[in-house]
N, C-alpha and C positions, 0 to 999 in steps of 0.2 A: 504493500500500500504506500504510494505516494505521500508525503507528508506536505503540503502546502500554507507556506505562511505568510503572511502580508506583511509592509515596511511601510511607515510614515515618509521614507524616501522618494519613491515614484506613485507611489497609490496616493489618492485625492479620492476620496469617497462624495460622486456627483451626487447621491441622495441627500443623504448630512448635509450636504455645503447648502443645498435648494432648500434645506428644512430650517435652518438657522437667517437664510435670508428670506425666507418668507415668513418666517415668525416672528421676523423684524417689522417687515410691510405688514403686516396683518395687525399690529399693534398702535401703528399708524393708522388704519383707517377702518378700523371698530369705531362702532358708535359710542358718540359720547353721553356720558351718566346727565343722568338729571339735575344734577347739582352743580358742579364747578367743572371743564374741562381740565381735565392733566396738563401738564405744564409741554409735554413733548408732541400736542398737538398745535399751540401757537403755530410754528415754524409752516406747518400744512396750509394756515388760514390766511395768513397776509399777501398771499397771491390769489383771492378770491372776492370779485367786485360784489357779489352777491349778497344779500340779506338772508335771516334765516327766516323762513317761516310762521305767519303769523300763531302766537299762540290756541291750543284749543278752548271753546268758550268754558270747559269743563276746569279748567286751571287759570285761567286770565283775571279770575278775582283772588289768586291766590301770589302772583307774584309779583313785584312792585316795580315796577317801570320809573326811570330815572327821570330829573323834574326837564332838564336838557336836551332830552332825546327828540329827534324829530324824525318824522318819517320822509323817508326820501324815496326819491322817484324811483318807481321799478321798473329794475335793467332784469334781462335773459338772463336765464340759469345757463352755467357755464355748462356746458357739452364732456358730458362722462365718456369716458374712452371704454373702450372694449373691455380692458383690463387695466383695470386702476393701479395693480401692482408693479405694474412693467416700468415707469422712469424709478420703481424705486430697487430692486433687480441689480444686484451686483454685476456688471456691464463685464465683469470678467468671467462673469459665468458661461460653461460650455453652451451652444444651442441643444443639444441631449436632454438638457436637465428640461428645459423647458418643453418637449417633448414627453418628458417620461409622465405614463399615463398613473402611476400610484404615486406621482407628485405632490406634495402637501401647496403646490402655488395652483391649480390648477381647483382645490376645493375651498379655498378662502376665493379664488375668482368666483365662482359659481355660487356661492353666497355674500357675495359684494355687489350680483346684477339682481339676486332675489331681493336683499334688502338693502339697498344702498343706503350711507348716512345723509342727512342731510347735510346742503354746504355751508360752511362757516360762514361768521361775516366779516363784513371786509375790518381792516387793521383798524381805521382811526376811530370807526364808530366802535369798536373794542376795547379800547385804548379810553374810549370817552366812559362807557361803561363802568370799566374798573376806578378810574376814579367816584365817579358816584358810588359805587357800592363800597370803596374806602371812606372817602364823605360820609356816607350813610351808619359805619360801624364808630366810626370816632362821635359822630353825634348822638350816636345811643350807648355813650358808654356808662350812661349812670341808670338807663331803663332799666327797669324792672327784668329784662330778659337777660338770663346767665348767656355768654356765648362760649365762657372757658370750661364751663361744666364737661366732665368726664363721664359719659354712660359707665355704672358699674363702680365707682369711686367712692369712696365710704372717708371722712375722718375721723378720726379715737384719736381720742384725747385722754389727760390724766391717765396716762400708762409711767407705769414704776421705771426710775431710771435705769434698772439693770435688766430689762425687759431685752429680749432677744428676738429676732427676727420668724425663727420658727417656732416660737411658744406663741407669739401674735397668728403668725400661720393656721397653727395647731388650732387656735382657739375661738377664727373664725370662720373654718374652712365646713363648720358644721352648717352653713348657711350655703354653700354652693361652692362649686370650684372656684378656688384662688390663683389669676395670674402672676401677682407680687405683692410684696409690701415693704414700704418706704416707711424707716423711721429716721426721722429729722433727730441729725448728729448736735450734741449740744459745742458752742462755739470754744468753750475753755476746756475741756475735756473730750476728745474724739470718741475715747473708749466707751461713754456712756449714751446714751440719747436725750434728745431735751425734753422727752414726755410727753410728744405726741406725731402723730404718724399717719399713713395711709394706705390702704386697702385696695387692690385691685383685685375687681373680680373680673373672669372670663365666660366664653362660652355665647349661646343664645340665651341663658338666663342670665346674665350678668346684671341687669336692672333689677328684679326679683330678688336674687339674692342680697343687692345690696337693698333694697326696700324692707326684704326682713332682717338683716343686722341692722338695722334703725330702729326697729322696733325694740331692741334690747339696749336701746340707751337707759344708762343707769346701773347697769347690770356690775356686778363685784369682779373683780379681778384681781387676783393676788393682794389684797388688802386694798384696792382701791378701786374706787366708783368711776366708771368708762363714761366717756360723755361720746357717742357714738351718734355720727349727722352726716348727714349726704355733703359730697364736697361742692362745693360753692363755684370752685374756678378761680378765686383767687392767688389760692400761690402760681395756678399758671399763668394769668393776669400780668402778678406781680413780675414774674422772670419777664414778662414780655415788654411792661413798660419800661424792669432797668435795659435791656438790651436796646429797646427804642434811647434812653439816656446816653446808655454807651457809644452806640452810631453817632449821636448829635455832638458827640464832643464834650459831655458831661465830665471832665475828672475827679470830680467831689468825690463818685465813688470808688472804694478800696475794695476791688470783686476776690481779689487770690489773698491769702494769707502767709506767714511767713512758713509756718508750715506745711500749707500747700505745696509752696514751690520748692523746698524741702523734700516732700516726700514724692513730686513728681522725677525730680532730681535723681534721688535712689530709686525709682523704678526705670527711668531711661540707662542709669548704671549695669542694674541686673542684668538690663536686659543685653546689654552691650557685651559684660562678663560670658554670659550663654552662648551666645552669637561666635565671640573672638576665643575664648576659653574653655571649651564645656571637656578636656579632659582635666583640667585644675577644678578636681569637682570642690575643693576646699573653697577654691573663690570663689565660687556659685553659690554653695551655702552662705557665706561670709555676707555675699551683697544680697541674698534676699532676708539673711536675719534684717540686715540694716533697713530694711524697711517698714516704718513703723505701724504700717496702715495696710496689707498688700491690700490688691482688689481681686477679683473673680482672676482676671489676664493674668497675674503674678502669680498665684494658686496654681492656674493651667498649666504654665510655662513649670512651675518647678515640678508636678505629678508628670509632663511630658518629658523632663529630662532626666529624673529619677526612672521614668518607662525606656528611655534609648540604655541606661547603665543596666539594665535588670533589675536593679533594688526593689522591686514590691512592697517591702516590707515597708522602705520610706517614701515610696507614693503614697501607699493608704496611708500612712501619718501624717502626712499632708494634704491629703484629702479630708482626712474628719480632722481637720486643725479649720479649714477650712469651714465646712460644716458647722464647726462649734462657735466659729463666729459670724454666724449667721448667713452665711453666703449660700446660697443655694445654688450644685452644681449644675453646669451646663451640656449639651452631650457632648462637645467637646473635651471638656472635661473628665467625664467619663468613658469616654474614647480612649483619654491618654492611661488613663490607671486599668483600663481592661488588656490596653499593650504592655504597661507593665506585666501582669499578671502571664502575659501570652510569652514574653522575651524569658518570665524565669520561670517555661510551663506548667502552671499554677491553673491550669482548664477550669478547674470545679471553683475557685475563685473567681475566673474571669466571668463564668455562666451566673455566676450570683450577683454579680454588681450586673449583669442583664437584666436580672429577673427584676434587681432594684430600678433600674434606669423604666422597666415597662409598667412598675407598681408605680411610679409617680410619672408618667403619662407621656414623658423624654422619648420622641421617636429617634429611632436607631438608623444613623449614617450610612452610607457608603460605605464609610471610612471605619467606622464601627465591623462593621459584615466580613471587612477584608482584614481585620485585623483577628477575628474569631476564627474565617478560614485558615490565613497564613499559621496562627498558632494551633491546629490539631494538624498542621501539614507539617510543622517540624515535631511534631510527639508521635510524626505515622501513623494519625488515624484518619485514614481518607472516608472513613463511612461519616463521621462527625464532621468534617470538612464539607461533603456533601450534601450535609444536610441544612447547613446555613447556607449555605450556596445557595440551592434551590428557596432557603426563604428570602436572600438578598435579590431573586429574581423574581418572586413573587411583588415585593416589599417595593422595586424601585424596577423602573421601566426602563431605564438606561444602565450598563455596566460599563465600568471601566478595564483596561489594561492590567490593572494591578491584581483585582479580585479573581480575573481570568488567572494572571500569572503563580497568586496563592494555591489555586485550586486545580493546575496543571502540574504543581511543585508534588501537591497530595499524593494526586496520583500515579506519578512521576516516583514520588519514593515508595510506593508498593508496587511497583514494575505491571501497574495498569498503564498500559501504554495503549490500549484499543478505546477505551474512555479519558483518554486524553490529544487521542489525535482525533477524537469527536468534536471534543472540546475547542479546539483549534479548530474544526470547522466550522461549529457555532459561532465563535469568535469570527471568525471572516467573513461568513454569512451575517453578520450584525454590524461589519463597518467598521469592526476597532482594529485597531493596525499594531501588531504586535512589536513590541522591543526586543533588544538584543539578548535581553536576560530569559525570555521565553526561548528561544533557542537554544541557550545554554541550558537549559531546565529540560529540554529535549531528547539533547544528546547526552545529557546525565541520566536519564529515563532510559536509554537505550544502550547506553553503558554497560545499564545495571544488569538488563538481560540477555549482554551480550550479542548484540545485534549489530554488526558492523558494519553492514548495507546501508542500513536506515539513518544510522549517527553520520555518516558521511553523507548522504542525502542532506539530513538538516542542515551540514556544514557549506557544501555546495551552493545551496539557497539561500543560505547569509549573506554570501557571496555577491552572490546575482542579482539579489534586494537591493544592493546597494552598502551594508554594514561593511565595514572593514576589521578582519578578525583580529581578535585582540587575545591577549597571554592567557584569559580563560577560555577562548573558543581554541586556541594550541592545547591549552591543558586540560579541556577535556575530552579530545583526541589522542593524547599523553596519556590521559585513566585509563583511555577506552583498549590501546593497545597494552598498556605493562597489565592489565586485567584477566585480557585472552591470553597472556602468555606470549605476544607478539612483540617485545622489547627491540627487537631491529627495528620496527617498522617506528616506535616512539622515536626512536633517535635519528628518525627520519624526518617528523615530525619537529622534531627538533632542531636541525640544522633549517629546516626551511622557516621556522619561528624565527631564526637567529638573522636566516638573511633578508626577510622582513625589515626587519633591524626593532625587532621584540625582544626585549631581553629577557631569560627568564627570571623567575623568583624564588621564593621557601619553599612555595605547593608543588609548582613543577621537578625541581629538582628531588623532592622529597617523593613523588612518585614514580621519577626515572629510579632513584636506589632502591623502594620495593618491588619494580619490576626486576628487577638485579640480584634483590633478595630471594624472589620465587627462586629464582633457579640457580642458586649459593653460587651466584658470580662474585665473589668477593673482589677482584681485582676489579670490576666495572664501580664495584660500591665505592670503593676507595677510589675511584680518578674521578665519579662525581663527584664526591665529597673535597674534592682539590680545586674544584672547577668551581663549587661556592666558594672558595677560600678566595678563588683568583678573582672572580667577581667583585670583591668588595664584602660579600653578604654575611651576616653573623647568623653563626648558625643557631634556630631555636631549640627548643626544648623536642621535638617532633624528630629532628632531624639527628638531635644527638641518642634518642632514643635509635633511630632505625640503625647506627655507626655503631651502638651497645648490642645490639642485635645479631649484627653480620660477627663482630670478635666473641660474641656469646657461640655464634654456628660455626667459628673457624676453630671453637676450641679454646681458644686464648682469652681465657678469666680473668685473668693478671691486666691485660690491656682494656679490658670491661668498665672493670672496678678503676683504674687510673683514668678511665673516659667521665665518670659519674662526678671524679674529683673536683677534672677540669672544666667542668659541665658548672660546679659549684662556685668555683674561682670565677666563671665569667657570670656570674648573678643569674642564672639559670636555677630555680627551684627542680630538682627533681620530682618525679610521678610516681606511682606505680608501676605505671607502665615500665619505668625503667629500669626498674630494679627484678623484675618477675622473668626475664628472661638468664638473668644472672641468677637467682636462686633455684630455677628450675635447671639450670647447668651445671650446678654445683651439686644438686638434688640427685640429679640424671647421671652426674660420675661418681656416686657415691660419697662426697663430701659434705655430707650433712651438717659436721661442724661449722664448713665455711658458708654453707648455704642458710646457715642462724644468725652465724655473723652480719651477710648483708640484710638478713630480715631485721635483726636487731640498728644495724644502721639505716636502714628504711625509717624504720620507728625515730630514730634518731633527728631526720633530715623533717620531720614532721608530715613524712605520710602515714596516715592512720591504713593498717591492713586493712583490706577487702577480703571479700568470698576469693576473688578473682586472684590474690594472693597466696592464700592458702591451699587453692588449689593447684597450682602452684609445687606448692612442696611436697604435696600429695601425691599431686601425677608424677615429681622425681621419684619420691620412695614407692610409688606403685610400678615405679619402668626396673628397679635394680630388685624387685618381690621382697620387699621388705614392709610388709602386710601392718606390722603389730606397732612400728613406729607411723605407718601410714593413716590406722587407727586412733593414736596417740597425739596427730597435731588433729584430727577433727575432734578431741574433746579439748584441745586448745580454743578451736575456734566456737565449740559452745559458752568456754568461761569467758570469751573475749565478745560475745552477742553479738556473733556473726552468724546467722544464721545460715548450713550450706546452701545450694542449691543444688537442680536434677545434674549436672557437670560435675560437685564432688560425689557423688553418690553412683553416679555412672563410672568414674573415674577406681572407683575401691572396687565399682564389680569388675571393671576390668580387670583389677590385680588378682582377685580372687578365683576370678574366670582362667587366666594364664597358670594358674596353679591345679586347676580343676577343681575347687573345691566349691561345689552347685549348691552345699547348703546357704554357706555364705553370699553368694550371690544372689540368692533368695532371696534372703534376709535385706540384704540392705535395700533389694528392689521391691519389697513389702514396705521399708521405710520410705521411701520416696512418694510410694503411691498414698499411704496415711497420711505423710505431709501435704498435699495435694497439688507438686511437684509435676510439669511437662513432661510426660511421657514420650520420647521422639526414638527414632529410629535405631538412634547409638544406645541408650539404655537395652533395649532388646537385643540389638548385637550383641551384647557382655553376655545377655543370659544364655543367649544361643552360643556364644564362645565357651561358656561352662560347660554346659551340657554336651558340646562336641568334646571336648577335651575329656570329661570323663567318662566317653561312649554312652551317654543315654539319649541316645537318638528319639527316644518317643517324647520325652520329654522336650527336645527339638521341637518335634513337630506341633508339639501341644504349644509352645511358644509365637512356632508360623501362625496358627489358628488363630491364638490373641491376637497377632499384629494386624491377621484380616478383620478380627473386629472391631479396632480400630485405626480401619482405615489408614494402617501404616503402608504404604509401598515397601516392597524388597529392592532395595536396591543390589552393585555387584558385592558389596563388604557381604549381607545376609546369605547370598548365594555363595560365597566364597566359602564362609566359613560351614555352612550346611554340605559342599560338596568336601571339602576336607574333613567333614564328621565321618561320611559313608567313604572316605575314600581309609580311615584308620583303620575300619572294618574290613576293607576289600569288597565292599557290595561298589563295583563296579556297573549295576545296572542300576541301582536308585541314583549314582552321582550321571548315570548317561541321562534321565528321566529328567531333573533337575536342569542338565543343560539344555535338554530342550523345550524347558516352561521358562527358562533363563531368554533364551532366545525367541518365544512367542509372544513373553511381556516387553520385547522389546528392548531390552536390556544387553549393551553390548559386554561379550566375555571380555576379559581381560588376561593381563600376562597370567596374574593368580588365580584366576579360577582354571589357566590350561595347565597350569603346576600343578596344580589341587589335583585335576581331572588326571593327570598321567599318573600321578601318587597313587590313584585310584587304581587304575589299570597295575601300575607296579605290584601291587601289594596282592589283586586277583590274579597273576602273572599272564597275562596278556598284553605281551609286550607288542603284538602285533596292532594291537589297537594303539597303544601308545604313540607306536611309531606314524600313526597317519595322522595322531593329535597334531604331532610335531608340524606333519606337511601342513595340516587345516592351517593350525596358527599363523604357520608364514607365507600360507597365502592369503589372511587377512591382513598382512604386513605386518604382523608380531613377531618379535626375534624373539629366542628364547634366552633367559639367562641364567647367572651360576645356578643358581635354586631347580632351572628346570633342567637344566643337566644333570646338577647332583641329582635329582629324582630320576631321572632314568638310567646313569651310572648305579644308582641303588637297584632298579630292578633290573637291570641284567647282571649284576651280582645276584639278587635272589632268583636268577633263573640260572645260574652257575653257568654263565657264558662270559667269563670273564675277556674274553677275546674282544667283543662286542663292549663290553663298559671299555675298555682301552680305545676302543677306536672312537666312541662317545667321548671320550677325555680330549681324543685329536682332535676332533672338531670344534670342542670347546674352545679350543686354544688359538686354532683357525681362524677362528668368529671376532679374535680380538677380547675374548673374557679372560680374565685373570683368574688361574682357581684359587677356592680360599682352603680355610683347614677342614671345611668337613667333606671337601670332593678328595683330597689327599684321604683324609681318615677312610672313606667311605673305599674308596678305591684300592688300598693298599690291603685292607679285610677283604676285600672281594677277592684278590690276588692272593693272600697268604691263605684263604681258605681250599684252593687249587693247585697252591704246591706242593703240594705230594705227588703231581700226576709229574711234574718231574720235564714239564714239557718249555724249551727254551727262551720264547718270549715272554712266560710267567716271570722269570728269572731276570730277563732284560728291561722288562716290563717296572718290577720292584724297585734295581739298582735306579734305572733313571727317573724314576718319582723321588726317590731319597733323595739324588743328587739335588734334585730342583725344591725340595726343602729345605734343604742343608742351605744353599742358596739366600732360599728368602729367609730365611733365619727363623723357622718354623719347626715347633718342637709339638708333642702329644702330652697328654695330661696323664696322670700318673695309670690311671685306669686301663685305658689305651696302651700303655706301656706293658703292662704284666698281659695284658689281651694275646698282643702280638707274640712276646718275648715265649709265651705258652707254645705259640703256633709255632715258632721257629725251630723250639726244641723235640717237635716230630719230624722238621725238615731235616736242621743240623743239628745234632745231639752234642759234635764236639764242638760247634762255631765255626762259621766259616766266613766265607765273604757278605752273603746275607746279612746274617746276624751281623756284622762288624755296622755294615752300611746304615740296618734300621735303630741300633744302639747310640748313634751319632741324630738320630731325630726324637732319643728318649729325652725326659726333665734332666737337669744339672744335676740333680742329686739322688739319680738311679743309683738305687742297689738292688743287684741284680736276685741276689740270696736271701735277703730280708723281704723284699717286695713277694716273692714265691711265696714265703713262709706267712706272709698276711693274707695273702688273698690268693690259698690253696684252692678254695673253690669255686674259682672263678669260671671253668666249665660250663657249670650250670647257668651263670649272669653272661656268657658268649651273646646270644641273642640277645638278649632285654640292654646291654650297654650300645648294641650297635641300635636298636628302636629307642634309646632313651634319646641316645643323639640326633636321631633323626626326630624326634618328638621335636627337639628345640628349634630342627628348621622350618617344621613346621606348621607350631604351635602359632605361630604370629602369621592368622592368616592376613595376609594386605601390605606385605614387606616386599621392597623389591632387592634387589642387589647388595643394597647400603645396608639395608635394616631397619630402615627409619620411617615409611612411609605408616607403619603401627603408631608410632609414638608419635606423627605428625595428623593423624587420626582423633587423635586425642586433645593434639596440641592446638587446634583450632578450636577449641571447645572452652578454653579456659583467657580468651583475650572479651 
């Protein structure tokens, strides 16, 4: 699917532009009210010789005709054009627009020829007009008729001087809704009132209401008697005759005070402080203590700026500061404290000052809407996202750019990308012309599910729009390839950034070294991290962690731990994050001491342990089966109320699993599920690793069953370790059964389930099926490796064709694999159980295996040693050249008499030493070559 986006660049939206000027024109030549025309119809009327219309007899004794006025000859009505709106028509407008038949100029025409207005009259007799009717209001300024009176107006009087704005509210809102109230500040004291005030009521009862709060004149009020009377008009009177003084040049009066201009003073400060300073949030606070008086605007500003820092805590303190002095907020206002609440995802807080802002009748913004979507878009909940969504589209007839861009982020971060490129066409279909950041929101969207058709698509079209790509459309072409595991193609991406002449940044560089990291390119790690240095750039806290990372995977702890120092020395706070890959390395080689030490210095540096820590040192001591100390830090992390999670509980059954013991794995997966802990996919792996390890296959199957109840997919780890259960047994036809439910769910095999499967076949000796494995595999393109060698160098030893594992070893070696010790172990029992037949390449066979141990400097463990030394003494009884050869690949500290003498009966343990070893290769189903792809299995689990 095509992704198509729109640009403010070349796009002019002809609808919009014809709606905006005809809702210009259209406001120009609406009829005018009965009473006064608007001020913006003058301009229309002074080019119109015409008179208006003799009054109806129904109204002619109601309105008063000036004593001056005379009637004058009657001229033609001026001649109405076809379309009245056309000299008014933005003359740069396309001829289309004026064509387009759902045109908003085309339905004001059509009701401008049904009811045309009548024409103005001409300027002077207008002109003459308004004078009389000024004449006329200054001569009646002492009639009996109020003109300043306010419909809805109430004054109270004798109100206590510590009275407050919403205890007045409170207490006459029993009478109908209240728009405001005004209580008149006493001159010597701002802090107080001078004891009497006014009442605005709203709404179509607004006269009512105040006619019944008149009627409770006299009425008690906090110890004092309310004189409660319709307002008169005078104090708006008053304002009008001083500002008529002030125009004429009166300076008698003194209208500002010295604290006025004082405290206007300190508000244009603050404001100026915000504007030029807002990360010296010191001086922000400082200049709005300083002001003695804020207003509603000062309130705003400091809830808005407390909402860009995250603080919530000190918006709402500033908001009911505000509150308590009587200030009632506005939605703006409340705008800004619900983006507080949204920046330090605080949801359930933001939704209540909604529910507030709807119980006192504050309709909800724009700007409100998108501030509710944007905040369940970064806590990833697009269901809650979409659901203000759709009430801001109910709610407001017009959307913007922004609210689109919120709610394409939602979506975007749960890899809905089908309701988001809807979304993007709703949005085009409605005229709005997306920004640059909605692209980037795109190709972040399509990152995430790995789509690399489509991200390049959007990028293309940035392009094309007109946008010029900038260091976040490079770097999110950077994510998208070091993501797929394509890091050539970033640093493709990257020279072409460069010769733009884009320079990169922290982000960029910091996602080319974990593309480097996937794949322990350590020498790449290290020349990016030179390439920041040569930049100028100081490395942050992100980047020193990824640098702790790479020397944590090169093995080198010592340069770890002096990275953490120098991390400290440059005012760098360490994390968590950086220290969890050092204690799990220190965990992971057995060095538990030192792996305390840095948990100890963690605590140190003032990071408080997490779950995500502890497990941590759990998944070390569960990778070396050290069960009892692994147990021993999870009743650490009870005394320390850390609560675990489904990752350390998954993590002990793994240890327990590797060991076979099913009861313990039981156990702790009985705890998890009481706790009421995410049951996922790797939890069930561990049980199902149990139960394969200690052959109870049924109880296997009884685990597949759960996982279909709920609705677990198998993925290849469950089919792995399911085909190495039946492959321990040698039921060679349940693991072929498997691979072919393996292959109908769709599920491609892997190196390790074609290991598993030939172990299978090994162990029922049909080697002949093995051998086609082998073909199948490579001609899927899967090469085989040590693991699936040593399994088939095993079964052609147990089919005592020793001939055939040697030439299996040739090929090995051919292939470019290195053997390690258990193809030598496996190979050289295979060989010494055959020498007796006494036949020459046995013999040629032994010596040059030795040699190439000897070599790599590869010795057998003590077990091993009496194994052989057994066999050798049916071959050579005196010693001969044999015996010399495999004595040179026994431990340092063979003896050859005492080792006999302890483990006489080693005989009977012949087999079960050569299956134990083999058990350990392959007990860890999911390991490739290294050995690590088990513990990296896990290791994704605890970040």
């Amino acid at each position: 699917m095509e992704v198509s986006l729109t640009t403010p660049h070349y796009a002019t939206n002809p609808i919009s532009f014809s709606f905006s000027a005809t809702a210009v024109a259209g406001k120009r030549h609406s009829p005018p009210s009965a009473s006064v025309k608007p001020p913006n119809f003058l301009p229309l009327s002074l080019n119109s010789p015409s008179l208006p219309p003799p009054p109806d007899n129904s109204t002619a004794g109601k309105l008063r005709r000036p004593k001056t006025l005379k009637t004058p000859s009657p001229s033609p009505a001026p001649k109405i054009p076809s379309n009245p709106l056309k000299s008014h028509v933005n003359p740069a407008m396309p001829r289309t627009v004026e064509n387009n038949s759902h045109s908003l100029t085309k339905k004001l025409w059509l009701t401008s020829k049904l009811s045309p207005p009548p024409p103005p009259p001409p300027a002077p007799i207008f002109q003459e007009i308004s004078e009389e009717i000024d004449a006329e209001v200054e001569d009646s300024v002492d009639s009996p008729r109020i003109e300043f009176r306010q419909e809805g107006k109430i004054f109270v009087g004798n109100l206590p001087c510590w009275i407050k704005k919403n205890d007045v509210a409170e207490f006459f809102r029993q009478f109908g809704p209240i728009k405001s109230v005004i209580l008149i500040k006493a001159h010597e004291d701002t802090a107080r009132n001078a004891g009497f005030g006014f009442v605005l009521y709203g709404g179509l009862t607004a006269a009512k209401s105040a006619m019944k709060a008149v009627e409770f004149d006299g009425v008690e009020f906090h110890g004092r008697v309310l004189t409660v009377k319709l307002d008169d008009g005078r104090r708006l009177k008053g304002k009008m005759e001083e500002r008529g003084r002030w125009i004429g040049g009166d300076d008698g009066v003194e209208y500002r005070s010295k604290w006025h201009e004082e405290r206007e003073g300190l508000r244009k400060e603050f404001r100026v402080v915000v504007e030029t300073e807002p990360e010296n949030w010191q001086a922000v606070v400082e200049a709005f203590q300083r002001i003695k008086k804020p207003s509603r605007r000062e309130y705003g500003l400091m809830v808005k700026y407390y909402a860009r820092r995250g603080d919530m805590h000190r918006a709402r303190e500033t908001f009911e500061s505000m509150r308590a002095r009587g200030i009632e907020p506005s939605s703006h206002v409340y705008s800004s404290l619900i983006h507080a609440y949204a920046v330090g995802r605080d949801m359930e807080e933001a939704l209540s000052c909604v529910r507030k802002m709807k119980e006192e009748g504050i309709e909800m913004s724009l700007v409100t809407y998108s501030i509710i979507v944007g905040g369940f878009a970064k806590m990833g909940n697009s269901e809650a996202a979409e659901f203000w969504f759709k009430e801001a589209k109910e709610r407001h007839t017009t959307l913007n750019a922004i609210i689109y861009g919120n709610i394409l982020y939602a979506q975007c971060q749960t890899c809905n990308m089908e309701r988001a490129e809807t979304l993007v066409r709703e949005m085009e279909e409605a005229g709005i012309d997306a920004s640059i950041d909605i692209y980037h929101t795109m190709m972040d969207g399509y990152t995430m599910i790995g789509n690399e058709d489509k991200c390049m698509v959007v990028f293309e079209r940035l392009k094309e729009c007109g946008f010029t790509p900038s260091v976040i459309s490079y770097g999110c072409l950077i994510n998208l390839f070091t993501k797929i595991g394509k890091v050539s193609k970033a640093l493709e991406v990257s020279k072409k950034m460069e010769s733009a002449g884009i320079k990169h940044n922290m982000k960029t560089y910091s996602m080319l070294i974990n593309g480097f990291l996937k794949l322990k390119d350590w020498a790449n790690v290290f020349a990016v991290f030179e390439d920041v240095i040569k930049d100028g750039l100081k490395p942050d806290v992100v980047l020193y962690n990824n640098i702790i990372r790479a020397f944590c995977g090169m093995g080198n702890m010592d340069r770890a731990v002096k990275t953490v120092k120098e991390m400290q020395k440059s005012q760098h706070r360490p994390t968590t994050r950086t220290f969890m890959p050092i204690i799990h390395g220190f965990a992971r080689a057995g060095e538990m001491r030192r792996a305390l030490e840095i948990f100890d210095m963690m605590r140190m540096s003032g990071c408080i342990p997490t779950v995500h820590t502890f497990n941590a040192l759990i998944l070390g001591l569960v990778e070396k089966r050290q069960m009892e100390k692994a147990v021993e830090i999870l009743d650490e992390m009870t005394l320390a109320g850390v609560s675990p999670n489904e990752h350390t509980y998954t993590n002990i059954m793994h240890g327990y699993a590797s060991l076979g013991d099913t009861g313990k794995a039981f156990e702790y997966f009985t705890k998890l599920r009481n706790e009421g802990l995410e049951l996922d996919v790797f939890t069930y792996e561990a049980l199902l690793k149990a139960c394969c390890k200690a052959g109870r296959m049924q109880g296997a199957l009884a685990v597949t069953k759960e996982m279909s109840n709920q609705k677990i997919p198998r993925n290849s780890f469950v089919y792995n370790i399911l085909i190495d259960g039946w492959a321990r047994r040698g039921d060679v036809w349940e693991a072929a059964d498997l691979m072919q439910q393996m292959k109908q769910e769709g599920v491609q095999p892997d190196i390790h389930t074609y290991t598993s499967f030939i172990n299978a076949c090994s162990r029922a000796g049909d080697m002949s099926r093995a051998t086609k494995t082998i073909q199948e595999m490579q001609a899927f393109g899967i090469k085989p490796n040590v693991k699936t060698y040593t399994t088939l160098i095993h079964g052609w030893a147990r089919a005592s064709l020793p001939e055939k594992a040697l030439k299996c070893f040739d090929e090995m070696k051919l292939a470019g694999l290195k053997p390690d010790k258990a193809v030598y172990h496996c190979l050289v029992t295979a060989l010494l159980s055959r020498a007796q037949v006494a036949e020459a390449y046995i013999y040629s066979g032994i010596l040059s295996i030795c040699r190439e141990m000897i070599e790599f400097g590869l010795t057998v463990d003590m077990g091993t040693a009496v194994h052989w030394s057994k066999c050798l003494r049916k071959i050579e009884r005196g010693g001969g050249e044999l015996t010399e050869a495999l004595q040179k690949t026994f431990p340092p500290d063979w003896n050859m008499s005492h080792s006999l003498e302890v483990n006489s009966d080693v005989d009977s343990d012949d087999e079960l030493n050569v299956d134990s070893d083999d058990d350990e290769i392959y007990s860890a189903v999911g390991t490739d070559s290294t050995g690590d792809d088990d513990n990296d299995d896990m290791n994704h689990r605890w970040f």
